[in-house]
BALOBA-1460 file (C-alpha; in Angstrom, 3 decimals):
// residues 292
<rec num="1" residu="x" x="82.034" y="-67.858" z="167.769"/>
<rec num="2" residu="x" x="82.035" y="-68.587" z="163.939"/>
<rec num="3" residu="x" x="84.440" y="-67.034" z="161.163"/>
<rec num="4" residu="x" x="83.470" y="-66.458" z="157.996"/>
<rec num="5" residu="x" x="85.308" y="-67.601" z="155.329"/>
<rec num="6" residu="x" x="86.951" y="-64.955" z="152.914"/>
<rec num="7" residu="x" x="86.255" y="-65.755" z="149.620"/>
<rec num="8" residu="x" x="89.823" y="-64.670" z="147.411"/>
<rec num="9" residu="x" x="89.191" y="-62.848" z="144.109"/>
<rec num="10" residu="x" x="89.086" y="-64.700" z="140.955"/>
<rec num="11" residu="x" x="90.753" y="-63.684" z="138.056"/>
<rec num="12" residu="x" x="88.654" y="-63.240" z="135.084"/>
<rec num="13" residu="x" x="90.550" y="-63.442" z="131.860"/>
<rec num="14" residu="x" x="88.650" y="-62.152" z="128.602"/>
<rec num="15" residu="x" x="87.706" y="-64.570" z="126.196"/>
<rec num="16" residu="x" x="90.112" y="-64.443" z="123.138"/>
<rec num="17" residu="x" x="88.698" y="-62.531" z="120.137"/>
<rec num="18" residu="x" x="88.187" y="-65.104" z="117.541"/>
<rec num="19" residu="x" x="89.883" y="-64.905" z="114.278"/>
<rec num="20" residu="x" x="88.291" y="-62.106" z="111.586"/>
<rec num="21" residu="x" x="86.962" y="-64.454" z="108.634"/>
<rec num="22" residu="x" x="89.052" y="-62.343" z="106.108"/>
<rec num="23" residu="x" x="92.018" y="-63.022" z="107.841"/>
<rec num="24" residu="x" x="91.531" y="-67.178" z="107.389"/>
<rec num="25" residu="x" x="90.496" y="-66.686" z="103.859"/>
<rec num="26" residu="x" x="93.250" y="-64.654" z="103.163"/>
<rec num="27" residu="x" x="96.153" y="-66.995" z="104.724"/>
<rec num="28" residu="x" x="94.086" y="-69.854" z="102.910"/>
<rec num="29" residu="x" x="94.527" y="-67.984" z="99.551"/>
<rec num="30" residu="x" x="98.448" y="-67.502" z="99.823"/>
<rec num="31" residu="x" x="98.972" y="-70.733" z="100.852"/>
<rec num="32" residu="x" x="97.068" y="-71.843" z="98.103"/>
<rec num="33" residu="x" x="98.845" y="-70.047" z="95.702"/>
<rec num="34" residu="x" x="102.167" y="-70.675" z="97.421"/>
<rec num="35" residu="x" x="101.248" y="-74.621" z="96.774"/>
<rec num="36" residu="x" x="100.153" y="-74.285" z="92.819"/>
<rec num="37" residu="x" x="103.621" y="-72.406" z="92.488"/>
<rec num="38" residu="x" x="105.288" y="-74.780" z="93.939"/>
<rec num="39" residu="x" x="103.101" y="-77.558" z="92.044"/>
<rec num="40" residu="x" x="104.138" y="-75.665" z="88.373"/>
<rec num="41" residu="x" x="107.616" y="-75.776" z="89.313"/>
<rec num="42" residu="x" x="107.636" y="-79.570" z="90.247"/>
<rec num="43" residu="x" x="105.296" y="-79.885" z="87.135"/>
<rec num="44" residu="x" x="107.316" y="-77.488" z="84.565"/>
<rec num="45" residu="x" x="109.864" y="-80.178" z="82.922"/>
<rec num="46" residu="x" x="106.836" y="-82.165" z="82.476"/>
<rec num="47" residu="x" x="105.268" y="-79.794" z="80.462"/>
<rec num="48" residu="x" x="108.398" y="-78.977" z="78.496"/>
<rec num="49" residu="x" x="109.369" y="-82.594" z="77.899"/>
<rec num="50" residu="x" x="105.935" y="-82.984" z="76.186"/>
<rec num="51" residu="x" x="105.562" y="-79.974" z="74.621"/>
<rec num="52" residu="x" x="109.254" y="-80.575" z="73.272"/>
<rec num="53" residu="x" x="107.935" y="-83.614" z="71.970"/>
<rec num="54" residu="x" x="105.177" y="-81.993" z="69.670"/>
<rec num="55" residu="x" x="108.332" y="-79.980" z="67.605"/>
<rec num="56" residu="x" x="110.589" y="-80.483" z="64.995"/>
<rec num="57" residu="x" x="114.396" y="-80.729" z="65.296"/>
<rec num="58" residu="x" x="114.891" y="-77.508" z="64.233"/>
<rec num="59" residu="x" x="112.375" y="-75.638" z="66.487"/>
<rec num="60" residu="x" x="113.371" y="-77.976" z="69.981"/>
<rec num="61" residu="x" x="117.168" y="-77.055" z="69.636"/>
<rec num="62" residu="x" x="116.187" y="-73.219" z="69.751"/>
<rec num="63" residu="x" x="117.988" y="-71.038" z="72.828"/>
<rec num="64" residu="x" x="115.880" y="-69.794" z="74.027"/>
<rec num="65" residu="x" x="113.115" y="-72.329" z="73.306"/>
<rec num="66" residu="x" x="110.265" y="-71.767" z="70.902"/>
<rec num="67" residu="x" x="106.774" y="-71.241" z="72.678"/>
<rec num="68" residu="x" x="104.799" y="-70.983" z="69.627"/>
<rec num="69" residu="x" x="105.195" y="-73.451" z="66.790"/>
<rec num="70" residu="x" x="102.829" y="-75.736" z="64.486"/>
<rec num="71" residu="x" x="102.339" y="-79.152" z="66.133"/>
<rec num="72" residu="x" x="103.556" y="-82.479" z="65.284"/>
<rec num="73" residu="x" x="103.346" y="-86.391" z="65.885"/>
<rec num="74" residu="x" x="106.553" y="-86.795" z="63.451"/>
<rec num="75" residu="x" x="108.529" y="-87.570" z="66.326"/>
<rec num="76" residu="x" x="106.197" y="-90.327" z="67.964"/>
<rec num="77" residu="x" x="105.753" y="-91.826" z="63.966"/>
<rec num="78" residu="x" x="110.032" y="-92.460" z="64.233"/>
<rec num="79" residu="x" x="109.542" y="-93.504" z="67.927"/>
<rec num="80" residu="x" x="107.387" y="-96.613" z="67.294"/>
<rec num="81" residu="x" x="108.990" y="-96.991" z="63.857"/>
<rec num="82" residu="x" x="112.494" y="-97.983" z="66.175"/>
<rec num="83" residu="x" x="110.475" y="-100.657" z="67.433"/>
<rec num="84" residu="x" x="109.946" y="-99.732" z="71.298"/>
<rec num="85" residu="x" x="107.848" y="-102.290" z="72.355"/>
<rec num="86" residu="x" x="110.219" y="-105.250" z="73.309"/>
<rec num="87" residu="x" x="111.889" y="-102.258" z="75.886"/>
<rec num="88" residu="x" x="108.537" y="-101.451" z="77.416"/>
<rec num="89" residu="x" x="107.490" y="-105.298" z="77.778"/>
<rec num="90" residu="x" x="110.814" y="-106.223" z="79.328"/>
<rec num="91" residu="x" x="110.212" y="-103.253" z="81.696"/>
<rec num="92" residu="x" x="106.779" y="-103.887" z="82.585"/>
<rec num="93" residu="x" x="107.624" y="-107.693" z="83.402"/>
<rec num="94" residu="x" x="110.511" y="-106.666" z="85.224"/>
<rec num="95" residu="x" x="108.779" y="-103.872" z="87.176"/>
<rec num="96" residu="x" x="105.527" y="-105.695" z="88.157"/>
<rec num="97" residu="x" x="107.027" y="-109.261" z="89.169"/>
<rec num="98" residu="x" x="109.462" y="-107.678" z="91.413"/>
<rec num="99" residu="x" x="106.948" y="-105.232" z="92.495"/>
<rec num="100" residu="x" x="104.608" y="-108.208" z="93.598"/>
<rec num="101" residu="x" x="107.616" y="-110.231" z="95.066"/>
<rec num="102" residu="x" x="108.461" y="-107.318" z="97.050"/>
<rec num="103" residu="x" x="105.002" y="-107.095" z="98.975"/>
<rec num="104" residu="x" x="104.894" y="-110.546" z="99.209"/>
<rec num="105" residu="x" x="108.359" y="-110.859" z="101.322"/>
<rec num="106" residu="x" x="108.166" y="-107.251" z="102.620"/>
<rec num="107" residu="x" x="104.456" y="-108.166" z="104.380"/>
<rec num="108" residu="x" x="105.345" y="-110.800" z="106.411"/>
<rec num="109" residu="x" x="108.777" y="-109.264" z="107.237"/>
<rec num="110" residu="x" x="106.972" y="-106.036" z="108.428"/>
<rec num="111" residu="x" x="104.697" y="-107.997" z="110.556"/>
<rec num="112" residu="x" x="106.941" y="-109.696" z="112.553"/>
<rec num="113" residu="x" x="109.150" y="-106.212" z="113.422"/>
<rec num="114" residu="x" x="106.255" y="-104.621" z="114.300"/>
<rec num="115" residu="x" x="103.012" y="-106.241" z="115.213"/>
<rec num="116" residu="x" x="104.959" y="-109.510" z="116.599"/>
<rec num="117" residu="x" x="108.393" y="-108.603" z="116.830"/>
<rec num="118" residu="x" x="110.503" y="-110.896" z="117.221"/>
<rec num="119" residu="x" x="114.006" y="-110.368" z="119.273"/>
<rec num="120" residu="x" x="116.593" y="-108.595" z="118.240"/>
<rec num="121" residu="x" x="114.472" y="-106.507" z="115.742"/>
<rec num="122" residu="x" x="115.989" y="-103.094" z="116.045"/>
<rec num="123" residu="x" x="119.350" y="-104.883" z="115.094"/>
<rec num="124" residu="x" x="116.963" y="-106.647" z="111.846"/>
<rec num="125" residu="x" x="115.739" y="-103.260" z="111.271"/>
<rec num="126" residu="x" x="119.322" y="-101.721" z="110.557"/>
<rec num="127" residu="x" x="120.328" y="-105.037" z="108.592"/>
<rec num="128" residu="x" x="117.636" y="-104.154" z="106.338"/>
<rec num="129" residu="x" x="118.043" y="-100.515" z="105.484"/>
<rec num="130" residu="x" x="122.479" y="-100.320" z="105.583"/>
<rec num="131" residu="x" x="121.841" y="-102.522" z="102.401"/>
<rec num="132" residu="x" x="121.006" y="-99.362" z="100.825"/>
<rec num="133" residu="x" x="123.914" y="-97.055" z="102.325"/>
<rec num="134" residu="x" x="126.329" y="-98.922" z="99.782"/>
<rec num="135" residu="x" x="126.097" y="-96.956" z="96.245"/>
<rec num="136" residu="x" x="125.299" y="-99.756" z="93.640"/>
<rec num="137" residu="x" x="128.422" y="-99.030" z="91.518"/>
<rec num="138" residu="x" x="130.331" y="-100.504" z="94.705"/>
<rec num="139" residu="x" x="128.154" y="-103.785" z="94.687"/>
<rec num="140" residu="x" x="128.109" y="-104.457" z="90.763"/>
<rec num="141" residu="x" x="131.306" y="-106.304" z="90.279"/>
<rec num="142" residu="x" x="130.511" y="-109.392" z="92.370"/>
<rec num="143" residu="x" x="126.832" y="-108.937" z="90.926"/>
<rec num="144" residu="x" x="128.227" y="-109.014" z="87.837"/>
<rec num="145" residu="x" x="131.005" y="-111.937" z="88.075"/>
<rec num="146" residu="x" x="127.709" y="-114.342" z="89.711"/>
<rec num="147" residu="x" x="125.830" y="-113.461" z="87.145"/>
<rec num="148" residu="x" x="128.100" y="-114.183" z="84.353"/>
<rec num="149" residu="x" x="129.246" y="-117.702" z="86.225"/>
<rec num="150" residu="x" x="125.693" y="-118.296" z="86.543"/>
<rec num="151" residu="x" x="124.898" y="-117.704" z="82.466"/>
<rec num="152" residu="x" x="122.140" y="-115.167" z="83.024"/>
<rec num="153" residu="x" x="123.209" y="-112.125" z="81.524"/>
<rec num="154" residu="x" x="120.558" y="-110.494" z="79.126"/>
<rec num="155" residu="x" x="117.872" y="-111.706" z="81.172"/>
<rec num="156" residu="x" x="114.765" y="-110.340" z="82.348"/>
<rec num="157" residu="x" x="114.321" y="-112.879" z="85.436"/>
<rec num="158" residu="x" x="117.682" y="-111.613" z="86.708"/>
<rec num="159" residu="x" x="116.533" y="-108.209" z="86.762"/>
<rec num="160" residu="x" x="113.194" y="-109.777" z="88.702"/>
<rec num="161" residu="x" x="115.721" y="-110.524" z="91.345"/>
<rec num="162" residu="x" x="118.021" y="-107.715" z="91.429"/>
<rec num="163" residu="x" x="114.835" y="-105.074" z="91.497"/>
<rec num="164" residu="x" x="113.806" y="-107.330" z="94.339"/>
<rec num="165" residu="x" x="116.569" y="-107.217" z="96.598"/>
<rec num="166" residu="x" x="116.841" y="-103.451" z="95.695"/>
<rec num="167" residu="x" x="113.188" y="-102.429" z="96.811"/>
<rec num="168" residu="x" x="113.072" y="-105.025" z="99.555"/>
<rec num="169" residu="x" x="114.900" y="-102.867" z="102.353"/>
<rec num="170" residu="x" x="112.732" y="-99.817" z="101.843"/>
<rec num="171" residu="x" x="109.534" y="-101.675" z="101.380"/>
<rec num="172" residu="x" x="110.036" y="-103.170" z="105.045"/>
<rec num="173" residu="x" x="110.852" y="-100.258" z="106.486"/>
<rec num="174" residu="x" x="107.098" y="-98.845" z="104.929"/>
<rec num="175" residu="x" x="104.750" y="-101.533" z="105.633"/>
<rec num="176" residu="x" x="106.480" y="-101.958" z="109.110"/>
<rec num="177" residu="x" x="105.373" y="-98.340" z="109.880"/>
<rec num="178" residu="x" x="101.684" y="-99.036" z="108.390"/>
<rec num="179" residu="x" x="101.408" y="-102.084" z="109.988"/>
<rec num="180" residu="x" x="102.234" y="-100.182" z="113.741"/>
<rec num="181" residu="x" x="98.968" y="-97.931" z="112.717"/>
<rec num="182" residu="x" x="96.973" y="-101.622" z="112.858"/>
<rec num="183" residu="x" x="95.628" y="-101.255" z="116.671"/>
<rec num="184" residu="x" x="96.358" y="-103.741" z="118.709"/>
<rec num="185" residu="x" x="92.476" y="-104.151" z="120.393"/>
<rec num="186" residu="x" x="90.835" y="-105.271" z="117.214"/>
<rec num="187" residu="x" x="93.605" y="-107.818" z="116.572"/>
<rec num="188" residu="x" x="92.814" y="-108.969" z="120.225"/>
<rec num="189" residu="x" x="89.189" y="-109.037" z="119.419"/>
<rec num="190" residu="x" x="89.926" y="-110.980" z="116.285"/>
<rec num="191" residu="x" x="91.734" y="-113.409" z="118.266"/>
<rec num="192" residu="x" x="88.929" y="-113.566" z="121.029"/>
<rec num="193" residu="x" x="86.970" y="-114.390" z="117.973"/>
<rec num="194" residu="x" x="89.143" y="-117.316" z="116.869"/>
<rec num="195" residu="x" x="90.474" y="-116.134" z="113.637"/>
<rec num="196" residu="x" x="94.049" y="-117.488" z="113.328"/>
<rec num="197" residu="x" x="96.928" y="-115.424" z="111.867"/>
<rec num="198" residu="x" x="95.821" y="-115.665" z="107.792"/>
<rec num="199" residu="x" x="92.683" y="-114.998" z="108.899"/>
<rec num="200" residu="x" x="93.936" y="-111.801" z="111.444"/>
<rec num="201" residu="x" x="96.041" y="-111.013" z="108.236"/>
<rec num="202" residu="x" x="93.023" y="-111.301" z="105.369"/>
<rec num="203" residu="x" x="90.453" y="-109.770" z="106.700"/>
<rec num="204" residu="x" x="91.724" y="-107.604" z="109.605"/>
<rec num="205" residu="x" x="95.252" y="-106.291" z="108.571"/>
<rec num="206" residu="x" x="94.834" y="-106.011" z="105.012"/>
<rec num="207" residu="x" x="91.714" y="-104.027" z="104.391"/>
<rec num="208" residu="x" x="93.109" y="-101.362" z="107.252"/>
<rec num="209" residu="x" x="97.195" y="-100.946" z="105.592"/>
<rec num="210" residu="x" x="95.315" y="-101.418" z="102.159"/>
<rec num="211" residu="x" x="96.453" y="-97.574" z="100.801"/>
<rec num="212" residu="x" x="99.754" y="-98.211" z="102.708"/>
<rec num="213" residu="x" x="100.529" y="-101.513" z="100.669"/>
<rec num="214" residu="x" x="99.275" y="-99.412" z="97.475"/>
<rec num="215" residu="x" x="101.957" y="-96.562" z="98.650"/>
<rec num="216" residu="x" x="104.345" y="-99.140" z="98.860"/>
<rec num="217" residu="x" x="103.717" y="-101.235" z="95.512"/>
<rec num="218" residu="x" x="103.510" y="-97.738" z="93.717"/>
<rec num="219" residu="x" x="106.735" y="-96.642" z="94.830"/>
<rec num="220" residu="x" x="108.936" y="-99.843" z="94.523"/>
<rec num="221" residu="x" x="107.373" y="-100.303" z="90.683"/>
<rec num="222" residu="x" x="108.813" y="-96.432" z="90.321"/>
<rec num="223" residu="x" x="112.023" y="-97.767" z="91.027"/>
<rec num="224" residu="x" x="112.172" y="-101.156" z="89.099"/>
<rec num="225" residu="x" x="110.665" y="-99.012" z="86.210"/>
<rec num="226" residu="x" x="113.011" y="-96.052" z="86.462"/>
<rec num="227" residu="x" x="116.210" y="-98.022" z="86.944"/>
<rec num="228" residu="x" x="119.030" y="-97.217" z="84.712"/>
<rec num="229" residu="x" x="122.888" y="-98.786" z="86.101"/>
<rec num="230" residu="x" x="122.293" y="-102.047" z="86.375"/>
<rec num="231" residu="x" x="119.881" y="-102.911" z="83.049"/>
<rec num="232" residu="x" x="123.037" y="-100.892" z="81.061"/>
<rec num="233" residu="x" x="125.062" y="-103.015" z="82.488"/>
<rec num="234" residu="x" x="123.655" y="-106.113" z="82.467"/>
<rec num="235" residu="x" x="121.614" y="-106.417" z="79.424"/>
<rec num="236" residu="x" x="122.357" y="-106.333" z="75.558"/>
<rec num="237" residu="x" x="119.143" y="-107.076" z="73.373"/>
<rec num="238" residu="x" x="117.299" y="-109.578" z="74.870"/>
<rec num="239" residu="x" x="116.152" y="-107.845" z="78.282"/>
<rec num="240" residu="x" x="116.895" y="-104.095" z="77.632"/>
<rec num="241" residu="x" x="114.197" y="-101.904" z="79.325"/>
<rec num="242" residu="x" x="112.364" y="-98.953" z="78.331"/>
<rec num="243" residu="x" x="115.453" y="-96.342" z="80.470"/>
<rec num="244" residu="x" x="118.198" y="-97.956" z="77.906"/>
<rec num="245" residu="x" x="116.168" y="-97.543" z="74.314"/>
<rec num="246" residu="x" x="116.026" y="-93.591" z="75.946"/>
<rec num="247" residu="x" x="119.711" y="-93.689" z="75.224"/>
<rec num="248" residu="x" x="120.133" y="-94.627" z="71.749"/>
<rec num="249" residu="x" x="118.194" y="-91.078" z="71.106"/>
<rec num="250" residu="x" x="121.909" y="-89.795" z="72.324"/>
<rec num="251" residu="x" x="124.795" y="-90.211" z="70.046"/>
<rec num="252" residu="x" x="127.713" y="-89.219" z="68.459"/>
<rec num="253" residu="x" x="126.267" y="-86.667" z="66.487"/>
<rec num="254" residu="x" x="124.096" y="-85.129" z="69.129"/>
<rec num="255" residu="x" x="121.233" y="-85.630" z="71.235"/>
<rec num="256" residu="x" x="117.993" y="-85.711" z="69.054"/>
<rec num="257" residu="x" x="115.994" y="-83.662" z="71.789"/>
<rec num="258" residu="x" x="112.446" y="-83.817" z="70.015"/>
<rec num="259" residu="x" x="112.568" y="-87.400" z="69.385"/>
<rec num="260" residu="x" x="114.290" y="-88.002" z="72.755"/>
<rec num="261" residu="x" x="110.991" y="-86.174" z="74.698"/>
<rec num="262" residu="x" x="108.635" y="-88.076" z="72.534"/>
<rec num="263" residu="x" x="110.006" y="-91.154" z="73.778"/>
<rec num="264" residu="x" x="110.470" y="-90.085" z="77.020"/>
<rec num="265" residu="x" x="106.422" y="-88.780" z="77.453"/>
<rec num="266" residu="x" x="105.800" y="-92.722" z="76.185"/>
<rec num="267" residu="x" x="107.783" y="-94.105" z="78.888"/>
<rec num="268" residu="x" x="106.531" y="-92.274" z="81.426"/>
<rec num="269" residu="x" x="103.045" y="-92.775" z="80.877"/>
<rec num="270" residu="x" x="102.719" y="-95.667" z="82.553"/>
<rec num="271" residu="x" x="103.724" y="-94.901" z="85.628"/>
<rec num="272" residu="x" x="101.372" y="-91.762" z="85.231"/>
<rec num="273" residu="x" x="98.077" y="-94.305" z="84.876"/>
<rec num="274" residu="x" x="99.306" y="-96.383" z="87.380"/>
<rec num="275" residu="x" x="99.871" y="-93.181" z="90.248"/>
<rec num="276" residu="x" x="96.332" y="-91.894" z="88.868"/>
<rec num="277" residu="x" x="95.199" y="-95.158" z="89.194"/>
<rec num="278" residu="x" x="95.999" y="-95.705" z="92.512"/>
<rec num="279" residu="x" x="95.912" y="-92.089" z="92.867"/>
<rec num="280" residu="x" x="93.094" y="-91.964" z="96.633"/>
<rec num="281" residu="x" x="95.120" y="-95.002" z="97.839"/>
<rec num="282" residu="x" x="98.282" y="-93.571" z="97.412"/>
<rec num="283" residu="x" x="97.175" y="-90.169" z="99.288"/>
<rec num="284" residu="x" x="95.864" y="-92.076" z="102.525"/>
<rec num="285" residu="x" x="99.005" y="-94.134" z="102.234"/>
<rec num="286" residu="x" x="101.197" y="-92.056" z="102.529"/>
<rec num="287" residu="x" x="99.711" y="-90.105" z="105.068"/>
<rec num="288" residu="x" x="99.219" y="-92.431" z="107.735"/>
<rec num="289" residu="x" x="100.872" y="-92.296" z="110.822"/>
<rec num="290" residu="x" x="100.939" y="-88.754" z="110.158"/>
<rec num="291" residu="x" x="97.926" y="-87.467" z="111.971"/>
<rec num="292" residu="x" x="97.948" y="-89.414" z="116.077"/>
């Protein structure tokens, strides 16, 4: 005698209504304007610094500030009449050696704490970034004292090395999280292939952490270009950068705030070409890892 088999009722749950068109376009369009509001707020003393700039004296010490005045390129004509351009070149040696000495000791450093690690690299790892838990202001009188001993105050290869050891920590802790994007099959293919370790590194590690190593270059030459404490400090005439002529714009009888913006627009523009620049780099750089 057979049984047949009772077949227990299925469930049937009703597809989900999909999401009304209007709806997505209209959360698109207030996030979108929720991100150029937030953009013209980041992007506001920008605009005032330059439009500052374009004013005389009288008009840029207004309260409140004048909107509508007759342009002007006095201020940039004293500017470069102060003779500027030692500052920037000092600055721009400073900032790109010790941006370039940076990637090449933060590369190989972030290679072997991530793709080879080697032991004890957690306890490397922390080394690295408690160098940057001590405020500088703490460090500078030994700095200073070796520095003196070592007759190489007012010079621009000293702040090579000090912009060095101050971007170095950070910089390793970057390329050592682009480098763990680099997957680990197409070094092993590589290495199948017989391509040795400059050759893994030239042509397989490179060309993928390419916008991470632009990322990282960017952001160190920020630093070395933006640094203030330790160029006061340690230079007079002969290595000033481009942050310490901003100061002489501030003195005893007031800050001369046109003047002051003019020079400050010139300063910053060259860190604005070289983010533009490196502007699609940058963007993918700093993104990965952030997307698995």
């Amino acid at each position: 005698m057979s049984t047949a088999a009772t077949a227990e009722p299925v469930a049937v749950v009703p597809p989900a209504a999909p999401r009304r068109p209007g709806r997505r376009r209209l959360v698109n369009s207030v996030w979108g304007i929720v991100a150029w509001a937030a953009g013209i707020v980041f992007v506001f003393p920008v605009i005032w610094m330059v439009l500052t700039s374009f004013k005389q004296e009288n008009a840029a010490a207004t309260n409140p500030p004048t909107w509508v005045f007759e342009p002007t390129l006095d201020q940039y004509a004293q500017v470069f009449d102060r003779n500027m351009m030692p500052f920037l070149l000092n600055s721009l040696m400073a900032s790109v050696f010790s941006t370039l000495l940076v990637v090449l000791l933060a590369t190989p450093a972030a290679y072997a704490l991530s793709l080879r690690p080697v032991a004890k690299w957690s306890d490397s790892l922390f080394f690295f970034i408690s160098t940057k838990m001590m405020p500088v202001v703490a460090a500078f009188l030994p700095v200073y004292l070796v520095v003196k001993h070592l007759g190489l105050l007012d010079n621009v290869w000293t702040m090579v090395v000090l912009y060095t050891s101050m971007n170095l920590p950070l910089a390793i802790w970057m390329m050592r999280s682009f480098l763990l994007e680099v997957p680990r099959e197409v070094l092993e293919a590589g290495e199948v292939d017989g391509a040795g370790l400059l050759t893994s590194i030239r042509k397989i590690i490179l060309p993928i952490v390419s916008p991470g190593l632009a990322a990282t270059a960017l952001i160190c030459f920020i630093f070395a270009w933006n640094e203030f404490f330790l160029a006061l400090n340690l230079t007079a005439t002969n290595a000033s950068t481009a942050p310490i002529f901003l100061v002489g714009f501030i003195s005893s009888e007031g800050a001369f705030l046109a003047r002051l913006c003019a020079a400050a627009t010139i300063v910053s523009l060259p860190v604005l070409i070289a983010g533009w620049l490196a502007q699609n780099k940058l963007v993918r750089g700093l993104s990965m890892g952030a997307v698995k």
